[in-house]
PyMOL CGO cylinders between C-alpha atoms (Angstrom):
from pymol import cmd
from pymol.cgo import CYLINDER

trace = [
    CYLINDER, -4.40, -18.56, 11.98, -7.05, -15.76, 11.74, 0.3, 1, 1, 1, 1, 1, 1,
    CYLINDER, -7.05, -15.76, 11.74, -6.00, -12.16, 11.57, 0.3, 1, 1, 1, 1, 1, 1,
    CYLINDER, -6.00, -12.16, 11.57, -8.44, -9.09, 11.62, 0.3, 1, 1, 1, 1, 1, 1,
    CYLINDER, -8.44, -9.09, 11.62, -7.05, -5.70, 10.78, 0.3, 1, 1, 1, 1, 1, 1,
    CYLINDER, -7.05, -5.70, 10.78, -8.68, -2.31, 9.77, 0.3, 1, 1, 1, 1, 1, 1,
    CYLINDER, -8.68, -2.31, 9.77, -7.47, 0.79, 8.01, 0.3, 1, 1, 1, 1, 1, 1,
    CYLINDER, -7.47, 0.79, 8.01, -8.62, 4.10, 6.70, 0.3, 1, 1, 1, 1, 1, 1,
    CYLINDER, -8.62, 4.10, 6.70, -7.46, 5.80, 3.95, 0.3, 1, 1, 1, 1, 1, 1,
    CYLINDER, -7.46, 5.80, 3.95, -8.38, 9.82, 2.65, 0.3, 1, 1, 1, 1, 1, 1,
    CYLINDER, -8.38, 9.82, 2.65, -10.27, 8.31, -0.55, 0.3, 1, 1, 1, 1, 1, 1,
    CYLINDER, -10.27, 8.31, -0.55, -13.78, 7.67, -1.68, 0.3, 1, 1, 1, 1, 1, 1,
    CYLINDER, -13.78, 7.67, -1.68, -15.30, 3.94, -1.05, 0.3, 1, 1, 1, 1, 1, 1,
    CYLINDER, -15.30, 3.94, -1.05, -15.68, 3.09, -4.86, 0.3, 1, 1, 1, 1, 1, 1,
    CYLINDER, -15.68, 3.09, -4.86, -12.20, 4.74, -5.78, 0.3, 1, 1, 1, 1, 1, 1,
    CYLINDER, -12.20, 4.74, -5.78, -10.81, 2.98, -2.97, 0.3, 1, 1, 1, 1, 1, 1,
    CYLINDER, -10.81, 2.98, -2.97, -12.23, -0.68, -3.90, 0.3, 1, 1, 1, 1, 1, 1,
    CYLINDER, -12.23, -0.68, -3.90, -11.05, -0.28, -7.67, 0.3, 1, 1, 1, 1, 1, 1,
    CYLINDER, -11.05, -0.28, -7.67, -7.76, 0.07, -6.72, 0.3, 1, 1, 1, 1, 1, 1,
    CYLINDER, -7.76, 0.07, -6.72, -7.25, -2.47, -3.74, 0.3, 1, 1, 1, 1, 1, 1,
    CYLINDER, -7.25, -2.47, -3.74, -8.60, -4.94, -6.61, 0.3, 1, 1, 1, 1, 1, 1,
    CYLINDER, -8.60, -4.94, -6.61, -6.15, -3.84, -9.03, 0.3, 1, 1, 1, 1, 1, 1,
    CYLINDER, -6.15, -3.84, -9.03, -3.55, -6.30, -7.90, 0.3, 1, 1, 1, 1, 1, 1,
    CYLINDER, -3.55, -6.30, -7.90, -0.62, -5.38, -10.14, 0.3, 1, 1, 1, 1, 1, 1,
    CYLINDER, -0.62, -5.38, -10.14, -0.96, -1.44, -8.60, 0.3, 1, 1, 1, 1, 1, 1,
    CYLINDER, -0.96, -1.44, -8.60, -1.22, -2.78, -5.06, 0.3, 1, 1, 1, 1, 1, 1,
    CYLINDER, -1.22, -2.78, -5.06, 1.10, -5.86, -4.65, 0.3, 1, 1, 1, 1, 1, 1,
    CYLINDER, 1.10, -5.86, -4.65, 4.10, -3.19, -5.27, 0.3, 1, 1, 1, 1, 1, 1,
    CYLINDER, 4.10, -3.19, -5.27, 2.80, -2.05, -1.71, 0.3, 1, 1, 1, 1, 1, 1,
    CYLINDER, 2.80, -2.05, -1.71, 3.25, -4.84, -0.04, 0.3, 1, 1, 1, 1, 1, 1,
    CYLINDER, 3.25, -4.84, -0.04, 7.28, -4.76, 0.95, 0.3, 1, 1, 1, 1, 1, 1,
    CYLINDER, 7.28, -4.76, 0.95, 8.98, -7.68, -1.03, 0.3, 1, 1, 1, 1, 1, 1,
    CYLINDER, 8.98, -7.68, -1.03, 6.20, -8.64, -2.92, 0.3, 1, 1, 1, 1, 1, 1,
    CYLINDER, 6.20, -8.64, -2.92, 6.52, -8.59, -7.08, 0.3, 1, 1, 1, 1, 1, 1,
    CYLINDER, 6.52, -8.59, -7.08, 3.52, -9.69, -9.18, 0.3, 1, 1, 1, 1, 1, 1,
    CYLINDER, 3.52, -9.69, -9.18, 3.66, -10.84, -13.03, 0.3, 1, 1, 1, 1, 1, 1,
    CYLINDER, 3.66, -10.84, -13.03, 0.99, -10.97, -15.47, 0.3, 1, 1, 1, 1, 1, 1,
    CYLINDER, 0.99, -10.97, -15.47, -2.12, -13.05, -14.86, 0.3, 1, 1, 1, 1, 1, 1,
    CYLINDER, -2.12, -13.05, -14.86, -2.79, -16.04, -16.78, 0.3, 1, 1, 1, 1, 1, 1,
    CYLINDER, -2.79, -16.04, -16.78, -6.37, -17.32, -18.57, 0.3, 1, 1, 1, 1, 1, 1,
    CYLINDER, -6.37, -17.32, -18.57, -7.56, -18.39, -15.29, 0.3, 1, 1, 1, 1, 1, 1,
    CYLINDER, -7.56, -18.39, -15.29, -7.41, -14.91, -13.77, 0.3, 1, 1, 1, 1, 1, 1,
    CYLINDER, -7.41, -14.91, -13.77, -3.68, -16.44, -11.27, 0.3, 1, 1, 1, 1, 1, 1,
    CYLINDER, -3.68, -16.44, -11.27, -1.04, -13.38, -11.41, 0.3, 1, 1, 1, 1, 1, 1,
    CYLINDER, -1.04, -13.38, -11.41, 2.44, -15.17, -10.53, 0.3, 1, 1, 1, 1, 1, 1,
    CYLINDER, 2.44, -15.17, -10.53, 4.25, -13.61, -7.80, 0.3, 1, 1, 1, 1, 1, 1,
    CYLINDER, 4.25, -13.61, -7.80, 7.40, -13.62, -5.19, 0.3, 1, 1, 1, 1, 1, 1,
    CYLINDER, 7.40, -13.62, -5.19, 7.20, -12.07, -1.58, 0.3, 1, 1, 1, 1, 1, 1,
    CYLINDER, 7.20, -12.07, -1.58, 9.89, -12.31, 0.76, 0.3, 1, 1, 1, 1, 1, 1,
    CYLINDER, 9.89, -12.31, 0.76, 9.06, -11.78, 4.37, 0.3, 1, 1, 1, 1, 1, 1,
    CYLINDER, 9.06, -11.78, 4.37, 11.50, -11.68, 7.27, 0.3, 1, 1, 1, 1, 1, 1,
    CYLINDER, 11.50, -11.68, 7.27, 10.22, -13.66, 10.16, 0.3, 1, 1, 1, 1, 1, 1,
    CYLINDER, 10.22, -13.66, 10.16, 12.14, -13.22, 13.64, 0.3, 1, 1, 1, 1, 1, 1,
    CYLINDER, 12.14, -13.22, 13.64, 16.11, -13.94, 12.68, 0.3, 1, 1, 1, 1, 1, 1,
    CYLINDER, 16.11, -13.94, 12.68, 15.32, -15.96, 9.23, 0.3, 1, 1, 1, 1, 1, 1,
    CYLINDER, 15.32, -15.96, 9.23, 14.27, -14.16, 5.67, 0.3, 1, 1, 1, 1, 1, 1,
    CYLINDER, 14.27, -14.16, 5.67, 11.33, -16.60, 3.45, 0.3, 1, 1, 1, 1, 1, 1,
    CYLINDER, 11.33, -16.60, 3.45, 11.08, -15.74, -0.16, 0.3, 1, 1, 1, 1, 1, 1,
    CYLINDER, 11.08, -15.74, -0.16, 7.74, -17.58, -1.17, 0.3, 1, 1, 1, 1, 1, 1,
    CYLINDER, 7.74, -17.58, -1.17, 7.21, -18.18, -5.15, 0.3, 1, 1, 1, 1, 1, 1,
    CYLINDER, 7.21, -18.18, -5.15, 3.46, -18.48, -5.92, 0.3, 1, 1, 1, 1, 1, 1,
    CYLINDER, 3.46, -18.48, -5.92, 0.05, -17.23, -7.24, 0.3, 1, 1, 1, 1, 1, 1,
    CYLINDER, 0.05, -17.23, -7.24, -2.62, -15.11, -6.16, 0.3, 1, 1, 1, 1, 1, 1,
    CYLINDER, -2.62, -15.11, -6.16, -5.89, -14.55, -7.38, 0.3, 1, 1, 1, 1, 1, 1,
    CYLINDER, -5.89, -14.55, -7.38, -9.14, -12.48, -6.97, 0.3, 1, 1, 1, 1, 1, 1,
    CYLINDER, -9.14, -12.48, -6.97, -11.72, -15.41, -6.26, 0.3, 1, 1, 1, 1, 1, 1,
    CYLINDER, -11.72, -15.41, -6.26, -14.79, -13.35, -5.71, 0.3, 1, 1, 1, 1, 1, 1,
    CYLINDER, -14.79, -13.35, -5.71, -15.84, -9.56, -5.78, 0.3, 1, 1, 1, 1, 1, 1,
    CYLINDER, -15.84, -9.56, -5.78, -18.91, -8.00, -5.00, 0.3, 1, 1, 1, 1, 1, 1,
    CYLINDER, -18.91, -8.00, -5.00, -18.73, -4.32, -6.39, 0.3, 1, 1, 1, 1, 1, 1,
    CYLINDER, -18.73, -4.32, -6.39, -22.22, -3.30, -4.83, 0.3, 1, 1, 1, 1, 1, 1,
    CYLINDER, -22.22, -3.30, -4.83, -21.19, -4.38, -1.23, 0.3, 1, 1, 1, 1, 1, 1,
    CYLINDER, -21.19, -4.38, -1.23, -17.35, -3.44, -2.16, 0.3, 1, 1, 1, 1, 1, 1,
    CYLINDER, -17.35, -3.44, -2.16, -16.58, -6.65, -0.62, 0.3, 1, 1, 1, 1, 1, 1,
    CYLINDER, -16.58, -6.65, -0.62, -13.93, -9.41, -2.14, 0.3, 1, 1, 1, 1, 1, 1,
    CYLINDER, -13.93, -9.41, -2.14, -12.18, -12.38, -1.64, 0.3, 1, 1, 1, 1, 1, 1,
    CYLINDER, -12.18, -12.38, -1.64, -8.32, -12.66, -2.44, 0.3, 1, 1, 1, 1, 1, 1,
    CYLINDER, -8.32, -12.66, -2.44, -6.46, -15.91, -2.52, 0.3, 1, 1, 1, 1, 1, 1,
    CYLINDER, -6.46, -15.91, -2.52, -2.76, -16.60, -2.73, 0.3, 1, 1, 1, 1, 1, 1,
    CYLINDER, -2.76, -16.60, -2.73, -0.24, -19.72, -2.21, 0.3, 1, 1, 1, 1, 1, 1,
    CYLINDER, -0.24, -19.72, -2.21, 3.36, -19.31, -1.99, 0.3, 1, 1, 1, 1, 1, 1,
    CYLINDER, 3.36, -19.31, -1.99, 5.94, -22.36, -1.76, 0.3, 1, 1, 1, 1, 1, 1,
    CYLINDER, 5.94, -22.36, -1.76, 9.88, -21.26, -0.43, 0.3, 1, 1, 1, 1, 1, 1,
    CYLINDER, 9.88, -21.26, -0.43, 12.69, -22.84, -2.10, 0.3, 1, 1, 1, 1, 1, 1,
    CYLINDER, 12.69, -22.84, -2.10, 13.51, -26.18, -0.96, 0.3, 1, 1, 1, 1, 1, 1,
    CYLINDER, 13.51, -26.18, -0.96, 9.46, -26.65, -0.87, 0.3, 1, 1, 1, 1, 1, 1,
    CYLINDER, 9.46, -26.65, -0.87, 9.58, -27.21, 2.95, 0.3, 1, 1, 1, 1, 1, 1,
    CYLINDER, 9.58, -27.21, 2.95, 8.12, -23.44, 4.10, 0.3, 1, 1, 1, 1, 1, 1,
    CYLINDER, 8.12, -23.44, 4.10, 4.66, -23.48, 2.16, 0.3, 1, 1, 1, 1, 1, 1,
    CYLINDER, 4.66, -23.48, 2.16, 1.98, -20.54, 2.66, 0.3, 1, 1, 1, 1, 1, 1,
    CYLINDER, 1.98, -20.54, 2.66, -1.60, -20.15, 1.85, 0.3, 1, 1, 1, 1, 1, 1,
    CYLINDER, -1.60, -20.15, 1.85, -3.54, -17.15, 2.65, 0.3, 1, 1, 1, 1, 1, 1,
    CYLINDER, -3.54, -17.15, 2.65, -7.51, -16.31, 2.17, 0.3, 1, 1, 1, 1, 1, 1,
    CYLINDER, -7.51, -16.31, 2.17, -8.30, -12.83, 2.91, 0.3, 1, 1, 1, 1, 1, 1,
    CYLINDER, -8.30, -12.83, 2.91, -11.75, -11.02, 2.79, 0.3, 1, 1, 1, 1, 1, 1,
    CYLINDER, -11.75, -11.02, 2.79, -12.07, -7.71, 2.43, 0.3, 1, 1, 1, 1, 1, 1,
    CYLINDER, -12.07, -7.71, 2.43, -14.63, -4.51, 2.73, 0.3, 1, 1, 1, 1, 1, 1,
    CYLINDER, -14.63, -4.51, 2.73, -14.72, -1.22, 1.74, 0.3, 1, 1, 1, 1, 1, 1,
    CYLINDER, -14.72, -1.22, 1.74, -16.93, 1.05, 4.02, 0.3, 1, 1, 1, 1, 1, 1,
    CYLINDER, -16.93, 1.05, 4.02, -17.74, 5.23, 3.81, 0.3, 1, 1, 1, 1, 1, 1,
    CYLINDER, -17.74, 5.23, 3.81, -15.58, 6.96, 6.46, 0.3, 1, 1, 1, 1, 1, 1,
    CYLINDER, -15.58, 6.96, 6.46, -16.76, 10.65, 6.33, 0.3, 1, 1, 1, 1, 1, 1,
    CYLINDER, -16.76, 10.65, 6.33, -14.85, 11.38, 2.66, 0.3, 1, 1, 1, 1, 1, 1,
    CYLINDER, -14.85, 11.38, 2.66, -12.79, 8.56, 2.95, 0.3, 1, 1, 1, 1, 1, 1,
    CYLINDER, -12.79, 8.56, 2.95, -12.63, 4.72, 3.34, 0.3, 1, 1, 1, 1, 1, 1,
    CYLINDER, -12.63, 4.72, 3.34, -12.70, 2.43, 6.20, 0.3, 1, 1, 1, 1, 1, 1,
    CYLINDER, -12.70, 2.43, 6.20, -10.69, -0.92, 4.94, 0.3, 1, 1, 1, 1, 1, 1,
    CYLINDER, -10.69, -0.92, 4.94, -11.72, -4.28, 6.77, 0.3, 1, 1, 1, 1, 1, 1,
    CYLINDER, -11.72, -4.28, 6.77, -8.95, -7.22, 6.07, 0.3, 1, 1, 1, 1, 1, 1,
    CYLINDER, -8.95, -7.22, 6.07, -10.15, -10.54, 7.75, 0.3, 1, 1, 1, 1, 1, 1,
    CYLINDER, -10.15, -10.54, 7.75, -7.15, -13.23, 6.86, 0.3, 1, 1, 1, 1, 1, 1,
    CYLINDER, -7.15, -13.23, 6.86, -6.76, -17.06, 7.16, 0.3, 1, 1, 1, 1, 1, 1,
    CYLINDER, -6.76, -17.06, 7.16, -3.40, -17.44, 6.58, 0.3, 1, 1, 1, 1, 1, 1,
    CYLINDER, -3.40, -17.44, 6.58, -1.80, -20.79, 6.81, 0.3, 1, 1, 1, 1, 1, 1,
    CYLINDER, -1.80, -20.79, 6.81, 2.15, -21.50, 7.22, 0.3, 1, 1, 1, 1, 1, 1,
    CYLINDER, 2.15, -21.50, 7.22, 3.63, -24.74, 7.33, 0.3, 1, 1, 1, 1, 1, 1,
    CYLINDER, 3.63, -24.74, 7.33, 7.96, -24.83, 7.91, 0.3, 1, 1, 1, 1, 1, 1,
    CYLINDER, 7.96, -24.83, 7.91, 10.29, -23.34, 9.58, 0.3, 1, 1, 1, 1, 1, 1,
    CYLINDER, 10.29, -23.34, 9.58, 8.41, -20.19, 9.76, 0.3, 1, 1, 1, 1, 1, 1,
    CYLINDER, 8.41, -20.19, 9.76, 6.02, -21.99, 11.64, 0.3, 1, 1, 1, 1, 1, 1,
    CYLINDER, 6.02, -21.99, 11.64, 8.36, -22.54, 14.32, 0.3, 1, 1, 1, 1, 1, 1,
    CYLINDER, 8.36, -22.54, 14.32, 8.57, -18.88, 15.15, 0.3, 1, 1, 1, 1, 1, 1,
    CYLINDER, 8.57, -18.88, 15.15, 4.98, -19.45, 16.83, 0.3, 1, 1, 1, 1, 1, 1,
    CYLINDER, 4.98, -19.45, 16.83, 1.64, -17.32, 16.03, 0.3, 1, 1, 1, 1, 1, 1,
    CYLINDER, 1.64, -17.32, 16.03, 2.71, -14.44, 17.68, 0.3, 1, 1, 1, 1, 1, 1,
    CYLINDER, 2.71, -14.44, 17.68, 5.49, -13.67, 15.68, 0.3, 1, 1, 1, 1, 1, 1,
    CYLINDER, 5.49, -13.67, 15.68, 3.94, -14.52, 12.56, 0.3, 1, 1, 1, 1, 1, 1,
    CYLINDER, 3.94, -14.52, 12.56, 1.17, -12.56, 13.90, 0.3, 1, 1, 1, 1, 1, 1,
    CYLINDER, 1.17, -12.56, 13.90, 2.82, -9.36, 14.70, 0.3, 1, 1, 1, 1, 1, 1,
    CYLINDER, 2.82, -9.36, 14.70, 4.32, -9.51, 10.84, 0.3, 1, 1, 1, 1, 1, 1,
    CYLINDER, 4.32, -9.51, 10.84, 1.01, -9.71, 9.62, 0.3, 1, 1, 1, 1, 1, 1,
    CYLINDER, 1.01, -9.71, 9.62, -0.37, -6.89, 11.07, 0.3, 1, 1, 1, 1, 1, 1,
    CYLINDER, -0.37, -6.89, 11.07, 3.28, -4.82, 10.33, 0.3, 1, 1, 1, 1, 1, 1,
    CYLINDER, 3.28, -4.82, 10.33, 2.91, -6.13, 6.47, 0.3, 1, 1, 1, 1, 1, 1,
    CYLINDER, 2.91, -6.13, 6.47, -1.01, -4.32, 6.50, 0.3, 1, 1, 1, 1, 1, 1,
    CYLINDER, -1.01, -4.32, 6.50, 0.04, -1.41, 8.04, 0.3, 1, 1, 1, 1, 1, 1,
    CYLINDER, 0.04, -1.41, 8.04, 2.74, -0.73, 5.79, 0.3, 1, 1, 1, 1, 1, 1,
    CYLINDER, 2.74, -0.73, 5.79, 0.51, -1.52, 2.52, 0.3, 1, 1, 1, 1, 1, 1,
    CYLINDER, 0.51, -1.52, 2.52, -2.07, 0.71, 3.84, 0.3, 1, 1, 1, 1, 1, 1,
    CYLINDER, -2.07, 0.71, 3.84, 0.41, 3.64, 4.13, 0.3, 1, 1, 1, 1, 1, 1,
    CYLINDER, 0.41, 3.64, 4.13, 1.93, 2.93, 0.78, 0.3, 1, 1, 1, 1, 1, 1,
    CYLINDER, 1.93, 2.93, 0.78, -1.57, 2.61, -0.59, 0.3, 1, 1, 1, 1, 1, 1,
    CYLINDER, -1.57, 2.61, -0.59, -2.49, 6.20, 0.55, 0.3, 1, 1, 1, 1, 1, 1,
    CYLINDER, -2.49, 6.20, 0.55, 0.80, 7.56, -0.66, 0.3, 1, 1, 1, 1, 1, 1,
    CYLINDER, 0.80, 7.56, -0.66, 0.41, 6.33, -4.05, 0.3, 1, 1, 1, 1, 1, 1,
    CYLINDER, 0.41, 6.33, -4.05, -3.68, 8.35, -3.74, 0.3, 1, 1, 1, 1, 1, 1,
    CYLINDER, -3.68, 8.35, -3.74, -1.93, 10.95, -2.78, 0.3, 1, 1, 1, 1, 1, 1,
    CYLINDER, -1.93, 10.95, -2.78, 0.48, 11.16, -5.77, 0.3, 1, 1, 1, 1, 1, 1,
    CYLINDER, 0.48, 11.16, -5.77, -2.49, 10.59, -8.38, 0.3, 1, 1, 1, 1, 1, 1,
    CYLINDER, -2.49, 10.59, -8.38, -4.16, 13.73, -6.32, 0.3, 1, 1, 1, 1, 1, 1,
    CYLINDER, -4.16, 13.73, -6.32, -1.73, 15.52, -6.47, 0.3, 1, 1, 1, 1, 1, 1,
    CYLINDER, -1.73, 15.52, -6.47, -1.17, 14.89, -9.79, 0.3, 1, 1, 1, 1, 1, 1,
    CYLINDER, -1.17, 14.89, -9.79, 1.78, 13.17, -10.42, 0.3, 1, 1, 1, 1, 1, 1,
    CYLINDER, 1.78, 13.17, -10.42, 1.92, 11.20, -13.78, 0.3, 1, 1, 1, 1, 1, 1,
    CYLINDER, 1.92, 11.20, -13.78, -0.22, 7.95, -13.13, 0.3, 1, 1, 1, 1, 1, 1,
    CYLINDER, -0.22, 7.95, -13.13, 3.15, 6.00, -15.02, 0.3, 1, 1, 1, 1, 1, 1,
    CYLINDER, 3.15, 6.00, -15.02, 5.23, 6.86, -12.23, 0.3, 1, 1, 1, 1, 1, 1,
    CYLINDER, 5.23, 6.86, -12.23, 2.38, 6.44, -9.70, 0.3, 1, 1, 1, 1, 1, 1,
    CYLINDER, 2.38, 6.44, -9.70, 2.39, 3.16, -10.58, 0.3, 1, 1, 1, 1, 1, 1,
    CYLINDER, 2.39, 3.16, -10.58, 5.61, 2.18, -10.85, 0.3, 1, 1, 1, 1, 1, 1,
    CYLINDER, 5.61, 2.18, -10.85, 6.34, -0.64, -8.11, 0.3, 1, 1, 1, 1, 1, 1,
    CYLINDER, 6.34, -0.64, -8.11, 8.12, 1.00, -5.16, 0.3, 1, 1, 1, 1, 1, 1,
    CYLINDER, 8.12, 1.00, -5.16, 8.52, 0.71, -1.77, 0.3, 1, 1, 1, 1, 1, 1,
    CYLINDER, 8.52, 0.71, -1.77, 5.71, 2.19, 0.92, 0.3, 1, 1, 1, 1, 1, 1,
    CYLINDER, 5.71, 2.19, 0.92, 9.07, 4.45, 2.05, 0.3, 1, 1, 1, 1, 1, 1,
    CYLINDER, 9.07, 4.45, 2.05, 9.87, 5.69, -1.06, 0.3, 1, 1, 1, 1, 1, 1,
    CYLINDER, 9.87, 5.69, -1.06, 6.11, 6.28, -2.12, 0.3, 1, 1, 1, 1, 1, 1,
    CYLINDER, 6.11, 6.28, -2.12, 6.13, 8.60, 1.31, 0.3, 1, 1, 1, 1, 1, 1,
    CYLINDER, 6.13, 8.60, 1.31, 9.37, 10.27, 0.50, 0.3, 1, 1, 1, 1, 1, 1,
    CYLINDER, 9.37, 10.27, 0.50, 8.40, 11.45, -2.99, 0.3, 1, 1, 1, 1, 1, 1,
    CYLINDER, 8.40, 11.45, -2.99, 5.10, 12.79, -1.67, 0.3, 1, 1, 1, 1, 1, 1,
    CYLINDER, 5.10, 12.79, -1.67, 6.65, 14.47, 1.49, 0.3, 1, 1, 1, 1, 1, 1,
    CYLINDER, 6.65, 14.47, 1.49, 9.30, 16.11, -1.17, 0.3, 1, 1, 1, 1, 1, 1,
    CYLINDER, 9.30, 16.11, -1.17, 6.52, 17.25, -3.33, 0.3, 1, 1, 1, 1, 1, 1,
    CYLINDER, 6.52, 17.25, -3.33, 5.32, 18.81, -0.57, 0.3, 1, 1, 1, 1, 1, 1,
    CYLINDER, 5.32, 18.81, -0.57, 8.06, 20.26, 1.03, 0.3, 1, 1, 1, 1, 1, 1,
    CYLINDER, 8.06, 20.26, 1.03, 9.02, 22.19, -2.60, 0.3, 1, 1, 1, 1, 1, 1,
    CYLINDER, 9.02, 22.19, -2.60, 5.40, 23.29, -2.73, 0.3, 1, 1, 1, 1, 1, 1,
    CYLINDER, 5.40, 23.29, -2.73, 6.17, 24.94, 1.09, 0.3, 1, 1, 1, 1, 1, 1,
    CYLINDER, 6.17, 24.94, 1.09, 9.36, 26.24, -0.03, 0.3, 1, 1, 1, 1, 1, 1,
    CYLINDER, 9.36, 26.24, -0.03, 7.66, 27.65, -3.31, 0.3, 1, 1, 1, 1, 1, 1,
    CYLINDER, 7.66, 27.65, -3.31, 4.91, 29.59, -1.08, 0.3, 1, 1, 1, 1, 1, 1,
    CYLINDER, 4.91, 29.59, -1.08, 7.69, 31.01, 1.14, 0.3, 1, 1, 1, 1, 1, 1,
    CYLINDER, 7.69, 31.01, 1.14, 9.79, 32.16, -1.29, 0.3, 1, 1, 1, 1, 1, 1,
    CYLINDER, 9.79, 32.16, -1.29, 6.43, 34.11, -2.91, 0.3, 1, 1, 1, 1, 1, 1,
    CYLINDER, 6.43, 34.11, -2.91, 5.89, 35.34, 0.52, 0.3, 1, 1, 1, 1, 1, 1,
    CYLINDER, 5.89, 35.34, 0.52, 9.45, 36.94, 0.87, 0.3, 1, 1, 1, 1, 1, 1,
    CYLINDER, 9.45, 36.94, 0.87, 9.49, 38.02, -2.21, 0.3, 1, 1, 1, 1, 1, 1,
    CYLINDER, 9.49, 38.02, -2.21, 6.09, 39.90, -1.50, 0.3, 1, 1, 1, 1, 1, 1,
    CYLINDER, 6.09, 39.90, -1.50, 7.49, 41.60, 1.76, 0.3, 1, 1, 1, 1, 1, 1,
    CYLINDER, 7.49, 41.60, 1.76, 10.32, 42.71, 0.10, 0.3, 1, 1, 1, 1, 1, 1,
    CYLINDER, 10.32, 42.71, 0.10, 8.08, 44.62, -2.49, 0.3, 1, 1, 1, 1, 1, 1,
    CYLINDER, 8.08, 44.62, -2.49, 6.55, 46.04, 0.47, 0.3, 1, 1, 1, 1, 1, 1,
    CYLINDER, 6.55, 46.04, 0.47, 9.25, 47.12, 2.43, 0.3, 1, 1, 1, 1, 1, 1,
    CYLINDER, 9.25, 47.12, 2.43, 10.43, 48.85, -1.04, 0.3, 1, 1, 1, 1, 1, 1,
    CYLINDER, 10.43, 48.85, -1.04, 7.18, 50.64, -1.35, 0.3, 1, 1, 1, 1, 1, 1,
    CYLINDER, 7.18, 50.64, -1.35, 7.30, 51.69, 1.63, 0.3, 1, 1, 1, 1, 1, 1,
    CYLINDER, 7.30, 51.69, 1.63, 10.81, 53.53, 1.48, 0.3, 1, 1, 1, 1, 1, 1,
    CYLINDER, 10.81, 53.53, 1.48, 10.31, 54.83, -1.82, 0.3, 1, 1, 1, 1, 1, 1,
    CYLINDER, 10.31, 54.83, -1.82, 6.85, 56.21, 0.10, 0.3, 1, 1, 1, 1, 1, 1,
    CYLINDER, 6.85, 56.21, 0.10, 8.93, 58.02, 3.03, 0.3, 1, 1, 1, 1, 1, 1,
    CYLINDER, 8.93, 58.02, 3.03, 11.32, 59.26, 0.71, 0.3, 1, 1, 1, 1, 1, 1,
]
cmd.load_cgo(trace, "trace")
């Protein structure tokens, strides 16, 4: 099966590229996915558990970066996952660019993914429609986690592995105590002024 699926995110090209290649940061992103610590022939060990129509798949395997191109921002990520049992088995080949999209990126993710098992049964559409929910919900945690590092939060706890949903929460609080924080400067102003000017009439 051959999925195509695009993305932007508020971040420059190279930036971008680094950290969609730094697998431990970005695997965290992908909901259900954990990722270990690679071994001498470059294979980080991982677990993702996807939930396909009625019936939940938790896949034990290895991915991989198999090529990179830093000049054309352009790489080739591998992965194989087998379920318990070893009935459901999963392979997936995706290819991916980074392209200038005014300040930020464009993200192109073309993806053969292969799926043998009961998920299989579910038909490509469903296992389709995951796909494309499993990118769009990377991408968003992706551009959360940007955002934190922008913002400035401490890159530690930027990089602690978290859900897309939490990632947003945490940056939508940040932001709501900076709002509060500019209010309360602005009341606090207009009540100097409303002083000033009774102390004035008086």
């Amino acid at each position: 099966m051959r999925l195509e699926d695009e993305f932007t995110i508020a971040t420059p090209p190279d930036r971008a590229y680094e950290l969609l290649l730094d697998l431990r940061r970005v695997a965290p992103c992908m909901p259900g996915a954990e990722i270990g610590e690679p071994d001498g022939e470059g294979y980080y060990p991982g677990r993702v558990t996807v939930k396909v129509g009625p019936m939940k798949f938790t896949y034990d395997g290895r991915v991989r970066i198999a090529e990179r191109d830093a000049m054309a921002r352009t790489a080739v990520i591998q992965g194989e996952g087998r379920a318990s049992g070893g009935a459901d088995t999963a392979r997936v080949n995706t290819t991916m660019q980074v392209l200038p999209d005014g300040d930020g990126s464009r993200v192109l993710m073309t993806t053969e993914l292969e799926i043998k098992g009961r998920a299989a049964q579910m038909g490509q559409g469903v296992i389709a429609d995951v796909g494309r929910r499993l990118v769009k919900d990377a991408a968003a945690c992706i551009e959360s986690r940007l955002t934190m590092l922008d913002a400035g939060v401490d890159a530690a706890q930027a990089s602690q592995p978290a859900s897309g949903l939490s990632l947003m929460a945490s940056v939508v609080g940040a932001r709501v105590g900076e709002s509060v924080q500019r209010l309360g400067r602005r009341g606090r102003r207009a009540t100097d002024e409303e002083k000033g000017s009774d102390d004035g009439e008086r």
